[in-house]
C-alpha positions in Angstrom: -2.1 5.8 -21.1 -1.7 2.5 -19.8 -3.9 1.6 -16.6 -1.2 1.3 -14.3 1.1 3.9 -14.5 3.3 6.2 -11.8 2.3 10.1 -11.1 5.1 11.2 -12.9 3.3 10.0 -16.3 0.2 11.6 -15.9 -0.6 14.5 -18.0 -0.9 17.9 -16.3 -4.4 18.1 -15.1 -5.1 14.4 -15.0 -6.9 12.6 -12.1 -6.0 9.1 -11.1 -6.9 6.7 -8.0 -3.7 5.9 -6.1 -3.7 1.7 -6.3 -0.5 1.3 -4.3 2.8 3.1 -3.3 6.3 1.5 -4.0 8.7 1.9 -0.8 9.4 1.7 2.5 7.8 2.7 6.0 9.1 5.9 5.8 8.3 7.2 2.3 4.4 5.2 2.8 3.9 7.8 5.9 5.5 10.8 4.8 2.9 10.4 1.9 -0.2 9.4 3.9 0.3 12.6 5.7 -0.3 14.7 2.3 -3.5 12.9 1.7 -1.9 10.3 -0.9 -2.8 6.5 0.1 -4.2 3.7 -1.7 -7.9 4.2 -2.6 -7.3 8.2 -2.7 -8.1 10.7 -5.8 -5.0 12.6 -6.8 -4.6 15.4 -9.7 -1.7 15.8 -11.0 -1.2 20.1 -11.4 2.0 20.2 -13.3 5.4 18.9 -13.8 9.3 20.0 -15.1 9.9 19.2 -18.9 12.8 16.5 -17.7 12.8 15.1 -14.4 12.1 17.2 -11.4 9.5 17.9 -9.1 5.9 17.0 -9.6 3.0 18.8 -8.3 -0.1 17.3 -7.5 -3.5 18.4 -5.5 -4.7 15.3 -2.7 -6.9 15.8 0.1 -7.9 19.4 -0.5 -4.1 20.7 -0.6 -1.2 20.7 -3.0 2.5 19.2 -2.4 5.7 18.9 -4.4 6.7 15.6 -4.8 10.6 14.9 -6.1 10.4 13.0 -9.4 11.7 9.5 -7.7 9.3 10.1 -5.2 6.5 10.2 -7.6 7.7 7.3 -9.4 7.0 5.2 -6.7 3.2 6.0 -6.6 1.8 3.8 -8.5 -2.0 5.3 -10.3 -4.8 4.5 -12.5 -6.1 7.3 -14.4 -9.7 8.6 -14.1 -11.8 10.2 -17.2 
C-alpha cells in the first residue's frame, strides 16, 4: 500500500490516520461529526466488490460512507 492513499483502498480491517480530507465546507463537517478529521484513527470494516458504500469504525461508532465520499479522505495506514 502506498503511504497516502484514500479509505476506499484500504483493506477490510485496516487502520489508518486520517492526514487530510478533499472537499468542501460541507462534506469536511458532515465528516467531523462522525469522528473523521485530520489526526483521527479510522478502521476500515468492509466495503462492496465494485464501488459502493464503505464502512468504517471512527470515534467509537460505525458510518456508511458513499464510495466518492470516501475517496476524498485522504489516509495513511497503521501496522
Amino acid at each position: 500500500m502506498q503511504a497516502h492513499t484514500s479509505l476506499v483502498e484500504l483493506n477490510a480491517g485496516q487502520a489508518a490516520e486520517v492526514l487530510k480530507i478533499r472537499g468542501g465546507y460541507g462534506i469536511q463537517r458532515r465528516l467531523q461529526a462522525l469522528g473523521i478529521r485530520p489526526g483521527a484513527i479510522v478502521r476500515k470494516v468492509s466495503a462492496a466488490l465494485r464501488p459502493g458504500a464503505v464502512v468504517v469504525a471512527a470515534a467509537g461508532g460505525q458510518a456508511a460512507l458513499g464510495y466518492g465520499v470516501a475517496r476524498k479522505v485522504i489516509v495513511e495506514g497503521r501496522p
